[in-house]
N, C-alpha and C positions, 0 to 999 in steps of 0.2 A: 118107100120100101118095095125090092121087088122080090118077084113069088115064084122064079125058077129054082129055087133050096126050099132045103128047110131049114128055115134061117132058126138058130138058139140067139136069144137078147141077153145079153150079160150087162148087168146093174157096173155104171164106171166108178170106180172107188179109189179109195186112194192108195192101195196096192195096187194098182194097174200105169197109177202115172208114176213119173219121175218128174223132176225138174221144177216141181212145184209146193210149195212153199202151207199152202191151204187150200181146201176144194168147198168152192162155197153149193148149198143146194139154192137151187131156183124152178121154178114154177114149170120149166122143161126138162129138167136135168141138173147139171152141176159146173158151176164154172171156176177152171184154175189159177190158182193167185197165185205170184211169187214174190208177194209181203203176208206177212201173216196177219189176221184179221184186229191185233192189236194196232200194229204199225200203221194200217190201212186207216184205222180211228182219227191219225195224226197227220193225214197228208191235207195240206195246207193249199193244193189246189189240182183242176180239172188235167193239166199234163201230165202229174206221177201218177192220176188213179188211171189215164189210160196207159200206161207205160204199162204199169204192173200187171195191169190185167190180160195184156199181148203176151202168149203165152213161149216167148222165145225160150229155149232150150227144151220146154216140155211136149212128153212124147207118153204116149200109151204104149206101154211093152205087156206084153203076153206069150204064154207060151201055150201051142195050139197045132193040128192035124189040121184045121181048116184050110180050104182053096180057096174060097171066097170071104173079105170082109166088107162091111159097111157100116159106115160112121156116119151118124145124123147129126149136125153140127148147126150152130145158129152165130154166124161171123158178126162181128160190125165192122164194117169197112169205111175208110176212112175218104173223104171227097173236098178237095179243096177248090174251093168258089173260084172261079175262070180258067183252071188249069181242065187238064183232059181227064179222063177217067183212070185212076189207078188201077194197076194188074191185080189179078183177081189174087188172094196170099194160097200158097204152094204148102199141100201137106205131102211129104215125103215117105216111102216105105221102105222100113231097111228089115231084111231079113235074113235073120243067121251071122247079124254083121254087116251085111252085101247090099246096097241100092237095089231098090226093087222095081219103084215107079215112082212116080207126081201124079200128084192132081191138085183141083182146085173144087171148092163151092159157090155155085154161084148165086148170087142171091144177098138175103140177109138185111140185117139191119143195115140203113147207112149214116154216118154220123159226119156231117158239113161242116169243117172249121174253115173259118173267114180268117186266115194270117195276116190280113190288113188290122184288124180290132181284135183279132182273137176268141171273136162268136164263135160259138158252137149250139149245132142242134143235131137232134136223132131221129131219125124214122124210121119207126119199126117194119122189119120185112119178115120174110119166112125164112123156115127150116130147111136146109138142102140137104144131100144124099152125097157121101163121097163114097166108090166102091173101087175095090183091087180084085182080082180075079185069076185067076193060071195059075195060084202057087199050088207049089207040091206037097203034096198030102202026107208026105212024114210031117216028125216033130219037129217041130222048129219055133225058134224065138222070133216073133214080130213086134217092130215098133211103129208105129206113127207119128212123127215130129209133126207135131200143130204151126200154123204160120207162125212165125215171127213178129208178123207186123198186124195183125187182125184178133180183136177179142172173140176168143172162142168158147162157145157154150156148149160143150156135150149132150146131146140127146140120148143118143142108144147107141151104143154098138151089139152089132149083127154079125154070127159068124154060122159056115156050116159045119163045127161039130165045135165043142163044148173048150174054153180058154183056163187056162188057169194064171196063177203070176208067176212071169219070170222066175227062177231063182236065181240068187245073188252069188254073181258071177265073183265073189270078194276083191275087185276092183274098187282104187283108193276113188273119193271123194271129190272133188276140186269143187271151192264156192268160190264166185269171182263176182267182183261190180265193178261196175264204169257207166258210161256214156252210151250214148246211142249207136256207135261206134261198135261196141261189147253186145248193145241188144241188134244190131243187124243192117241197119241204117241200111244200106242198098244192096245184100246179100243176093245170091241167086238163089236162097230157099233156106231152110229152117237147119241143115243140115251142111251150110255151106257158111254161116258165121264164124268171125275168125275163132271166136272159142268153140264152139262146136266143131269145128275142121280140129285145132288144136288139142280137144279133149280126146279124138278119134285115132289120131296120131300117135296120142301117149298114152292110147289104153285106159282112161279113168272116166267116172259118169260125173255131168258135169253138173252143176246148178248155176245158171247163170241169171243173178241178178244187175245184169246191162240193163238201163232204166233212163230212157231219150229223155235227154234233155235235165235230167234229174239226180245227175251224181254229183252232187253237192255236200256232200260229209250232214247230212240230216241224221240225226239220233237215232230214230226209232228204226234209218235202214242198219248202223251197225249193231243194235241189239237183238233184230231180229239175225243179223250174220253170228254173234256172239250166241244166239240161242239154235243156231240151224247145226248139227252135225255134220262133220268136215276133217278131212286129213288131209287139203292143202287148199288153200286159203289166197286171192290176190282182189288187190284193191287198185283201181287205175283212178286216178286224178291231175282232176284239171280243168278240162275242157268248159265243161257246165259253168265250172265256176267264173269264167273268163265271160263265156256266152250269156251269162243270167247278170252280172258282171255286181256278183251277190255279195263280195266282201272284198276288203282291204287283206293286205299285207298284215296290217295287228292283230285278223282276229284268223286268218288263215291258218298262221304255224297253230296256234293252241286248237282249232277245231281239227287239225289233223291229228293231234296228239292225243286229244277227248273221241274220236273214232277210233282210235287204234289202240286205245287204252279199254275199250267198252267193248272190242273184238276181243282183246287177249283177256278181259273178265272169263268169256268161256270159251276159250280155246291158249292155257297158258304158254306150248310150248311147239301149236301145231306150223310148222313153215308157213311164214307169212309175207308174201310178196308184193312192196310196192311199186305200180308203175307209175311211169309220170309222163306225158302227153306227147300222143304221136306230133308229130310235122303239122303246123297247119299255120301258112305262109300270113294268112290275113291277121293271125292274135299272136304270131312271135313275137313283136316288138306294138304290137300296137292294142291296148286294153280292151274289154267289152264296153256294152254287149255289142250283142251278133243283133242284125235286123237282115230281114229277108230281104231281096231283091226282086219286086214282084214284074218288072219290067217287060220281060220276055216267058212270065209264068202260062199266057193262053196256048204259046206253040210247047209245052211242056217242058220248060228250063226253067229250073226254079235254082237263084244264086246268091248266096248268102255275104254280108262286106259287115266287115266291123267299124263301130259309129262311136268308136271312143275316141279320147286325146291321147295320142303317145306321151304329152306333157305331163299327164295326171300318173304315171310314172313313179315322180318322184315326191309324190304325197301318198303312195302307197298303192295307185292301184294297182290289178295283176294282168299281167302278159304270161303266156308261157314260157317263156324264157326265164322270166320270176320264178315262177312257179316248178319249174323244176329245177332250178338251184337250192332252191327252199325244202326240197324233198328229200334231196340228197343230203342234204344237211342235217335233216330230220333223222331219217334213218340210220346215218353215220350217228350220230348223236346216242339213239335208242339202240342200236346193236351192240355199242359198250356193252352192255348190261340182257342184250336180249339174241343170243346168237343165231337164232331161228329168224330174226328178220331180214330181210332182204330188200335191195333195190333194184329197177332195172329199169334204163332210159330208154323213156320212147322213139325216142330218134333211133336206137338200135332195132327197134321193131316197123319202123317208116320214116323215112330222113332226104336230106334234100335232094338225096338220089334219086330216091324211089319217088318224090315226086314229079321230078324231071323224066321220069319214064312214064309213072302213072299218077298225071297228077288229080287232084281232089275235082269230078267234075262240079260242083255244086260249090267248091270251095270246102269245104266243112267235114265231107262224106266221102269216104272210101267207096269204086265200084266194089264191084264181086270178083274181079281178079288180084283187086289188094287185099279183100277180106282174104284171099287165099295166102298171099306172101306173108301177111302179117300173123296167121294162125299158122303155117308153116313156119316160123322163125321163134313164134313164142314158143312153139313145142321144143324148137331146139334149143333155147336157150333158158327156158327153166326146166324142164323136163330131161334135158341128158345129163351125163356123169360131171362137168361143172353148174347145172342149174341148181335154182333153188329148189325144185321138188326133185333131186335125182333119187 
């Protein structure tokens, strides 16, 4: 903390965030979930609980006279054994609307995952200081987008004159899940994931439950989307399930059916949009799972190859090319009877074009100039006067 203000401490609550789901308290402060502490009960292992707990879409909003703020955060950042050090995670200030700055903390706990076994360990670090400075001293709405890719623990926020909460600007809802893809995978900041660019485009606050590695139609994620508040609603599948290479064709179609049955439990009539998997050359035709490529991981290229049989095919397992015949089928199926649901192919949102221009550098991962195209294209194509949320 520094002592050129007079800094006011405002207690972080859960009027001040968005985009998150539960605010758990801890021994420094409060940390943002976007599973609710029920669902959190039910995760079955170490990859969704760090998913969830990355606090992608969520942002501190305030409305405020202050010039100066600071945010006492405590990251865990993430350190893969041989590779180089990861970039420190990017929190973003939008104010009024309008890009303000970046910054980073640097510091923090660090938590070592071994991708060869899958070990993991943590070592605690300190509390760092993120500060913004120059804004102008009318009123105005301030947010904070937390990293995308770093668990983040609230300490204190510090400003110099007194914050209250936003008010609700009555912009519609969007709750969206997918893949790692949806929570940010290689974004250039918190504020630059395709859903985030696309919820900015169309005017709506977003809830993004995009969950690495972890979009696999698991229960307890669509009851907590069935219990979250929403007036438009999209679900992206696929990926995970190819990559984790978690089920068969038999039990595929009904666990799609059992999620989207357990979403319209509390949401009967809200536009509900399914995607089905962008472009990704190594699982069109050829099954899970995914295995890293650790080959060339020390000069920092890390390159993902699928390690299934194209044989196994035709005893059920899935490719994306399955996988999104099967969806289309689904939803064609369901909208007899359910006119608010919706389809729309991935390949309209990334397709062999887009990756002949820009292809997947890792295989698997969009840069940040695809997160661009791909949340520019979503907005146009569910958000205008033929989308599903026009």
């Amino acid at each position: 903390m520094t002592t050129d203000h007079d800094w006011i401490t405002t207690p972080v609550t859960a009027d001040l965030l968005r985009g998150a789901l539960d605010l758990e308290p801890t021994e420094r402060g409060v940390l943002p979930h976007r599973l609710p502490a029920r669902a959190r009960g039910q995760i079955p292992d170490g990859q969704l609980a760090m998913a969830e707990a990355q606090p992608s879409g969520v942002r501190l909003v305030f409305r405020t006279r202050a010039t100066a703020v600071e945010l006492d955060t405590l990251p865990t950042k993430l350190v893969y054994v041989g590779a180089p050090p990861r970039p420190d995670g990017v929190y973003e200030l939008v104010v009024d609307g309008r890009p303000a700055g970046r910054a980073s903390v640097i510091g923090g706990n660090a938590m070592t995952v071994d991708m060869a076994t899958g070990a993991a360990s943590t070592r605690p670090g300190a509390v760092g200081t993120l500060r913004f400075d120059g804004l102008s001293d009318g009123v105005k709405d301030v947010e904070i987008w937390l990293p995308y890719d770093e668990t983040t623990e609230l300490v204190a926020l510090r400003t110099d004159a007194p914050v209250e909460p936003a008010s609700d600007r009555g912009r519609r809802v969007w709750l969206h899940h997918g893949s790692s893809i949806s929570h940010g995978s290689t974004a250039a900041g918190p504020t630059s994931t395709w859903p985030a660019l696309a919820a900015s485009l169309a005017g709506v606050e977003l809830i993004n439950l995009g969950l690495s590695g972890s979009a696999l139609l698991d229960p307890f994620t669509a009851r907590a989307m069935r219990d979250t508040a929403a007036d438009l609603i999209s679900v992206k599948i696929g990926i995970n399930l190819v990559n984790t290479d978690a089920m068969r064709l038999r039990a595929f179609g009904p666990a799609v059916h059992g999620f989207l049955d357990t979403v319209r439990d509390g949401h009967p009539t809200t536009p509900l949009l399914v995607v089905s998997p962008l472009l990704c050359p190594i699982h069109e035709d050829t099954p899970g799972p995914t295995a890293p490529d650790l080959s060339d991981i020390g000069a920092g290229r890390l390159r993902f190859l699928a390690v299934g049989d194209p044989a196994e095919r035709a005893s059920g397992k899935l490719t994306l090319r399955v996988i999104r015949d099967e969806l289309a089928r689904i939803v064609e199926q369901r909208a007899a009877e359910d006119p608010n649901l919706h389809h729309l192919d991935g390949l309209d949102l990334y397709g062999e074009a887009d990756f002949a221009e820009l292809p997947l550098p890792d295989q698997l991962h969009p840069d940040a100039a695809t997160h661009r195209r791909i949340g520019e294209r979503f907005a146009k194509l569910a958000f205008t006067a033929q989308g599903a949320f026009a």
